[in-house]
C-alpha positions as CSV (number, residue, x, y, z in Angstrom):
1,X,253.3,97.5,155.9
2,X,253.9,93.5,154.4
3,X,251.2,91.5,154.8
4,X,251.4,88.1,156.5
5,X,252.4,86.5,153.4
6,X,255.1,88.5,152.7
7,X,256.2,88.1,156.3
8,X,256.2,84.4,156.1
9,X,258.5,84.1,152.8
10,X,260.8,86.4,153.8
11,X,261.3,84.5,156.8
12,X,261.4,81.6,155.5
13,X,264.3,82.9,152.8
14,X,265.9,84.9,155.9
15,X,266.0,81.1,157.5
16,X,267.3,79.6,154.6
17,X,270.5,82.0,154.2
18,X,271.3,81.0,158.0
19,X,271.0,77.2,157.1
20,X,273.6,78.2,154.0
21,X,275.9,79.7,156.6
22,X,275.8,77.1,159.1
23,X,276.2,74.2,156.3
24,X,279.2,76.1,154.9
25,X,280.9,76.4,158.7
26,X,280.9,71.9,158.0
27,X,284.0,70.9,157.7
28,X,284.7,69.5,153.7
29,X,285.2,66.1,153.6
30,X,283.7,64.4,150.3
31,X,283.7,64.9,146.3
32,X,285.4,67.6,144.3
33,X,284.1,69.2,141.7
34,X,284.4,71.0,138.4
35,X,282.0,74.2,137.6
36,X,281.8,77.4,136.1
37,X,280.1,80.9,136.6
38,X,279.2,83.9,134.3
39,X,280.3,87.1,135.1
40,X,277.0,88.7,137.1
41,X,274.9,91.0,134.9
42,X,274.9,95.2,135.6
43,X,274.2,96.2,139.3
44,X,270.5,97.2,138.2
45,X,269.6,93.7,137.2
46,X,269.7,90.4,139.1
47,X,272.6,88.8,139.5
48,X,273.5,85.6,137.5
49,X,272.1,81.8,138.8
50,X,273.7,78.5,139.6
51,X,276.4,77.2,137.1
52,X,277.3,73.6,138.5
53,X,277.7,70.4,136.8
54,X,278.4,67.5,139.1
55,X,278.8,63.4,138.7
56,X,277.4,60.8,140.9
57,X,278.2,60.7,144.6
58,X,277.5,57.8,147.1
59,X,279.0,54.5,147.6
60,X,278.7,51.5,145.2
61,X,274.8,50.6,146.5
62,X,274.3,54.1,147.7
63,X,272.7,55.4,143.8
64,X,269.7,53.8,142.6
65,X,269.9,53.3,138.8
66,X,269.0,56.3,136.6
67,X,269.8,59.0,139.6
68,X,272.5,61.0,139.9
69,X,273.1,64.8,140.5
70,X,274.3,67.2,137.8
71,X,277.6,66.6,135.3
72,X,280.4,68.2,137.0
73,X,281.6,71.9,135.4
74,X,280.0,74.8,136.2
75,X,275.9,74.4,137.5
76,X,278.4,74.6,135.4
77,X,279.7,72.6,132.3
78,X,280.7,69.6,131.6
79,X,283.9,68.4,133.3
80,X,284.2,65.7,135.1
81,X,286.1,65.8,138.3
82,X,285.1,64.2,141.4
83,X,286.2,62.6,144.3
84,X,284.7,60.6,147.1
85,X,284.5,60.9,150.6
86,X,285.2,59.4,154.0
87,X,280.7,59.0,154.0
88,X,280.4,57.9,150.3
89,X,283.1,55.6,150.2
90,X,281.7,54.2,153.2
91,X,278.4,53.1,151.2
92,X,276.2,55.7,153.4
93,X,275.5,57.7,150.5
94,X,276.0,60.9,152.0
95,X,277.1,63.8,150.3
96,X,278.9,66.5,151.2
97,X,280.1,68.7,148.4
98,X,281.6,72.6,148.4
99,X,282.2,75.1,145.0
100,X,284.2,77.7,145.1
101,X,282.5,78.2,141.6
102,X,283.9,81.8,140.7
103,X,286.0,83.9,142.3
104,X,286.5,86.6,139.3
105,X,288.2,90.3,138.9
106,X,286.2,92.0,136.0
107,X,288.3,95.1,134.4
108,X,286.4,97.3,132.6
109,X,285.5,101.3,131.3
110,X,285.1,103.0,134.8
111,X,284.9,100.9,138.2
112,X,286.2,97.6,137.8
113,X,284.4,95.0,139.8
114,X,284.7,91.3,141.4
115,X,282.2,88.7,142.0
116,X,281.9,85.0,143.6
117,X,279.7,82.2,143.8
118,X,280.3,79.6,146.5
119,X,277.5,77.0,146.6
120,X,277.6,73.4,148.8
121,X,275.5,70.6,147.9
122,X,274.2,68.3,151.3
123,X,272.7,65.3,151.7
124,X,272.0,61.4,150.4
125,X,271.8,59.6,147.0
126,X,268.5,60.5,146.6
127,X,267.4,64.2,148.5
128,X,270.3,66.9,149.0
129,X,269.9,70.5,149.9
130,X,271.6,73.0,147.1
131,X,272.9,76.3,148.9
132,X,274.3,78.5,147.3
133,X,275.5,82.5,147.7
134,X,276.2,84.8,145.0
135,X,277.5,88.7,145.2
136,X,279.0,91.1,143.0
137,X,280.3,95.1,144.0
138,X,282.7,97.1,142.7
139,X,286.7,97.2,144.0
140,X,286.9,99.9,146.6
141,X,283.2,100.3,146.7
142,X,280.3,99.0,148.1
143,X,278.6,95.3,147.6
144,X,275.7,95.9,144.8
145,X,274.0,92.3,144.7
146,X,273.8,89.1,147.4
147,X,271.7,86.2,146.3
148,X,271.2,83.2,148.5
149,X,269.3,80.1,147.7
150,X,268.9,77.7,149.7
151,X,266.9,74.7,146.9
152,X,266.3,70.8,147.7
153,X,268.0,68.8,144.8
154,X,266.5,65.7,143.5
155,X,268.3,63.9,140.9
156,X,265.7,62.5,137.9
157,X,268.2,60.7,135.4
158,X,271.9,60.0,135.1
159,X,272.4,64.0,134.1
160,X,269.5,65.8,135.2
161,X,268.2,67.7,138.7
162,X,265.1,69.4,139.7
163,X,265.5,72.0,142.3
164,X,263.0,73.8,144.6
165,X,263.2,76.1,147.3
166,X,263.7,79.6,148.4
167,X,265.9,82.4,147.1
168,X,266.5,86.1,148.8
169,X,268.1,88.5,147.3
170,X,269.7,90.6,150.7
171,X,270.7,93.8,147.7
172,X,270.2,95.6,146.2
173,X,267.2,97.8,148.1
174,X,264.1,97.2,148.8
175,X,264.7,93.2,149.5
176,X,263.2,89.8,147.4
177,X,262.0,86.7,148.5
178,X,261.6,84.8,145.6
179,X,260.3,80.7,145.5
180,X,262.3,79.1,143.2
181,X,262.0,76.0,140.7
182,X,263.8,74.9,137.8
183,X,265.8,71.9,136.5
184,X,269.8,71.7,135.6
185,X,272.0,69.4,133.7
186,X,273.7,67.7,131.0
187,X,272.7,67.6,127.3
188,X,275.5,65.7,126.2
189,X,278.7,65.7,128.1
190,X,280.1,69.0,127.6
191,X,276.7,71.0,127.3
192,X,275.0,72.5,130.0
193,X,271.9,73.9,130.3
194,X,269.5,75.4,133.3
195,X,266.2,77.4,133.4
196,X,264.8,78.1,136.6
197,X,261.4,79.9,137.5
198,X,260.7,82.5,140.1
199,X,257.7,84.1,141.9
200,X,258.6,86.8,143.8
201,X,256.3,87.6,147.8
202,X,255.0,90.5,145.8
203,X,253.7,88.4,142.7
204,X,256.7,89.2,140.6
205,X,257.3,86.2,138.0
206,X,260.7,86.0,136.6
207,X,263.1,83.4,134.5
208,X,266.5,82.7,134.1
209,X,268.3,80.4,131.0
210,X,271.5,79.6,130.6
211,X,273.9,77.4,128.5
212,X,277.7,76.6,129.0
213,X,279.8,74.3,126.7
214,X,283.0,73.3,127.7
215,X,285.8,72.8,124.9
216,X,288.5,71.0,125.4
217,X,292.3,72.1,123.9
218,X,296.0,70.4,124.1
219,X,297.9,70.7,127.2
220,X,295.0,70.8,129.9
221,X,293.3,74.1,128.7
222,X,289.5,74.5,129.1
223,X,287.6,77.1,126.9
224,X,283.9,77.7,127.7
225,X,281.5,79.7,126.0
226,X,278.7,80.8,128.0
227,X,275.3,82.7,127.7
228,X,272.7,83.6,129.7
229,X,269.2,85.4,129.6
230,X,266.9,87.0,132.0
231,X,263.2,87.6,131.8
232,X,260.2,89.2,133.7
233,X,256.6,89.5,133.6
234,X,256.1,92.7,134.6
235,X,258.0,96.1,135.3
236,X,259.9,96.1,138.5
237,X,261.3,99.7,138.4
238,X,262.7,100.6,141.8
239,X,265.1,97.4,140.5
240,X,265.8,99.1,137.2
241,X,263.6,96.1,135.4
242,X,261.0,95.9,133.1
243,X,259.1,93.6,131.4
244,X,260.0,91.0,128.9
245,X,264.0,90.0,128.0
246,X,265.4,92.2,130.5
247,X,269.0,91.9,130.2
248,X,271.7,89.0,128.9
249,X,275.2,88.4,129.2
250,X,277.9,85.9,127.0
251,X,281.0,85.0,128.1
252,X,284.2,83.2,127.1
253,X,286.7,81.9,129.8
254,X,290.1,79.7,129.3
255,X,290.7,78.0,132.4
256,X,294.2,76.1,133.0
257,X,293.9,73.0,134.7
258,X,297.2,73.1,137.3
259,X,295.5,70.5,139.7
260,X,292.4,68.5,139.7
261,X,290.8,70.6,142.0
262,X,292.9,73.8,140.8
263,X,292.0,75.9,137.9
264,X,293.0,79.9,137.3
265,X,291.9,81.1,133.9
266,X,291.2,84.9,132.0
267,X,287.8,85.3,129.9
268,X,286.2,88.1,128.7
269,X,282.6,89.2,129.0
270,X,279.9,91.4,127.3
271,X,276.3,92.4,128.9
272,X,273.1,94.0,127.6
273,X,270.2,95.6,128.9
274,X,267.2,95.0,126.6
275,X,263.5,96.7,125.4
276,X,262.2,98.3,128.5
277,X,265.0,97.6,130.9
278,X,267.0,99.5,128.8
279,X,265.4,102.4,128.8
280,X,265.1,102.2,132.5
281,X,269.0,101.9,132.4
282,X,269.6,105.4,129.9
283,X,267.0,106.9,132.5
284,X,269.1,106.6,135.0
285,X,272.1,107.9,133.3
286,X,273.7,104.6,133.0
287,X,275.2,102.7,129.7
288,X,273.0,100.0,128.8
289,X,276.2,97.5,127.4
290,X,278.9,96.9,128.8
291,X,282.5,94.7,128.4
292,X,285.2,93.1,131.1
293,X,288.1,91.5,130.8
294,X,288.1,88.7,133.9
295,X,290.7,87.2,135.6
296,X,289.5,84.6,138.0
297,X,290.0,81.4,140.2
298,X,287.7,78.2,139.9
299,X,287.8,75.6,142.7
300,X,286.5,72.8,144.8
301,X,287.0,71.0,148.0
């Protein structure tokens, strides 16, 4: 049985996921965005964490001096699309901002696969709400992974967020409640970099980096490199995890810019499973590297 702790996290993430649903059911109306997501790792490790970069939102006196929310590309990388709404251009300050950050097709040996990211950020110049869903499954199958976050956002220089809050991951089996805190943003314009914390409601620490650099090429084509790494403190075996690096991915996506808001593009991605997660992984039966081709959408609204 959980003890009271436990209960009270999960709740807490269980309430967060409905506050990401109902912000998501409010209707779009502000800045548009550029971003970017990795492929997610296998379906024995946890799936891959916010990629957004995003510009300053608010009207003219709505941003204090040295705040303003991520660059725009993916939690991403660095592109810089945005748009202004009815609120900001008002001078309120609000901000109402939604990511369709990945919607990919991965083809690979065996089951191909699909994943998405959608993510809204909510609030004023100064304290927003990040939320943010991301799954993965196999095409014809079952959904393996569902991670919601649901983080407050608080801008600390012209590039540069700190986030904290709640994440649950709904699969795979038994469930996580994980508190989360981390930082994302710009080192120089087309770099971007995020490393986010987490501590688990059964004392599980865990660590996710990542880096996307956006390149850009003649006649409105995009290529980003990306990596990513995940670590953990101890073993978590009924997730197929063990301590240390657990698993990695790198990734390189061309993306074709058709309309601001509008970009298709094809990548290709490779994944590991490292030290003691990977000998969980040939335990089980399953290869511990694996390749996919991706075709994919990236938008914002």
């Amino acid at each position: 049985m959980a003890s009271a702790s436990e209960s009270i996290v999960t709740g807490a993430a269980r309430g967060g996921a409905a506050a990401f649903l109902l912000a998501l059911a409010v209707p779009a109306g502000a800045q548009r965005l550029e971003y970017e997501q990795v492929w997610p790792a296998p379906a024995a490790a946890a799936a891959a964490a916010p990629r957004l970069g995003y510009e300053s939102v608010g009207g003219d006196d709505a941003e204090p001096a040295g705040a303003a929310p991520p660059a725009a590309a993916a939690v991403p990388a660095a592109a810089t699309a945005a748009a202004l709404g009815a609120d900001a251009e008002s001078g309120s300050g609000a901000v109402r901002e939604y990511y369709l950050d990945q919607t990919e097709v991965g083809l690979q040996r065996g089951a191909d696969g699909y994943a998405w990211d959608v993510a809204a950020r909510i609030g004023g110049a100064r304290h927003r709400i990040w939320l943010e869903a991301i799954g993965e499954g196999t095409l014809g199958g079952s959904l393996d992974y569902l991670e919601l976050q649901a983080l407050y956002s608080r801008p600390i220089s012209e590039s540069w967020d700190v986030q904290a809050g709640l994440r649950y991951d709904v699969r795979p089996h038994p469930n996580r409640a994980w508190l989360t805190v981390g930082a994302q943003g710009n080192a120089g314009e087309p770099l971007y970099l995020g490393a986010f914390a987490f501590l688990s409601h059964r004392g599980e620490l865990a660590a996710r980096f990542y880096g996307l650099y956006d390149i850009d090429l003649p006649g409105g084509f995009v290529l980003q490199p990306s990596a990513e790494a995940n670590l953990f403190a101890q073993d978590i075996p009924e997730l197929g995890l063990g301590r240390g690096l657990a698993y990695g991915e790198a990734g390189m996506r061309l993306r074709y810019q058709v309309r601001e808001w509008f970009a298709p593009y094809v990548g290709v991605e490779w994944t590991r499973d490292f030290g003691r997660t990977a000998r969980l992984t040939r335990a089980a039966g399953d290869d511990v590297s694996g390749r996919a081709f991706l075709i994919g959408l990236r938008s914002w609204f």
